[in-house]
N, C-alpha and C positions, 0 to 999 in steps of 0.2 A: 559484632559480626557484620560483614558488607553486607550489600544487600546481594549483590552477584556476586558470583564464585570467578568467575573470567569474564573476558571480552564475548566470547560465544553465548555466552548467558546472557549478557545485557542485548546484543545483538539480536538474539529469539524472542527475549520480551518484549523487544521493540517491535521485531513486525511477523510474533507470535499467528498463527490463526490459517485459512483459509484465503481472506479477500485483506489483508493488508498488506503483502507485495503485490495484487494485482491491482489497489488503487493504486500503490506508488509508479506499478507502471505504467498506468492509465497518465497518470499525473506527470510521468516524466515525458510523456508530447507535446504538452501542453498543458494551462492551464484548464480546471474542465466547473461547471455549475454543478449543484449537486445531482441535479437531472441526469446532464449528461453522463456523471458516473453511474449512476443507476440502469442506466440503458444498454450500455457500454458492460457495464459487470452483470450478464441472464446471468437471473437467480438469486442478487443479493438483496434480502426486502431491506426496505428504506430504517427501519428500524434499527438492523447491525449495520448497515451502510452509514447512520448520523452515530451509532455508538464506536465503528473504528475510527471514524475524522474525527471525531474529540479524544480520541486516546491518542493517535497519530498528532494532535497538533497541541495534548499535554506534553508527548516528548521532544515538541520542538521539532517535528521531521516536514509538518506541512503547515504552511499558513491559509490562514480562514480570512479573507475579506468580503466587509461586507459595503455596499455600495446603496449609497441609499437614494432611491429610489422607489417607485410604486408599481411591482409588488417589490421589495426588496429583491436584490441580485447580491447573490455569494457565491464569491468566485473560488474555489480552493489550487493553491500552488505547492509546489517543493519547496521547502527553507533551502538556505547552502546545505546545513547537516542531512537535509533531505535529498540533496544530489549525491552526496557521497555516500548518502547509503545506498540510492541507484547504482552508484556508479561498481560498488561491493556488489550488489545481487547481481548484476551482469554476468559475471561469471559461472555464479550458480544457474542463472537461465541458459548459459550456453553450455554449459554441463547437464542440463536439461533437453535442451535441443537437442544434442550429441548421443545420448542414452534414451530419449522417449519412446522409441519402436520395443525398445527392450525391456521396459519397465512395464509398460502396457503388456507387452506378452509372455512376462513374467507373472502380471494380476491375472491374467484370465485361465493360468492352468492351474 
């Protein structure tokens, strides 16, 4: 048996959750430190913030480098397969943009 049923399914286990399309968007301005994504994402403690990048960079979506240095600097980026999964969510966040007044006020009644 696969392990996915379709492409939508592999696509969700990749960036399942809360804060892993919002590091990837984070990620797609720029390279960021781990710092800076933590700053950048109120609200995600440094604990799920270092357990999505290593799920993220088991599937090949971001790379981890590390520069050696004193204190060390790791820098996290988008792999290529990490831009094209950007380059997919795009649409779902403008799909987002487009519907968000409505969705909100949809939650609040």
């Amino acid at each position: 048996m696969p392990e996915f049923i379709c492409g939508l399914d592999a696509a969700v286990a990749v960036i399942g959750g809360k804060w892993k399309p919002l590091i990837l968007w984070a990620l797609s301005v720029e390279p960021r430190r781990t710092g800076e994504l933590r700053r950048e994402l109120e609200g995600i403690s440094e604990k799920v913030l270092t357990q999505q990048l290593r799920e993220l960079e088991r599937d090949g979506i971001i790379n981890r480098e590390v520069h050696q240095e004193v204190p060390p600097k790791v820098v996290y980026s988008l792999t290529p397969m990490g831009v094209t999964l950007d380059r997919a969510m795009a649409s779902l966040g403008d799909w987002g943009e487009q519907h968000m007044a409505a969705i909100s006020a949809a939650r609040r009644t």
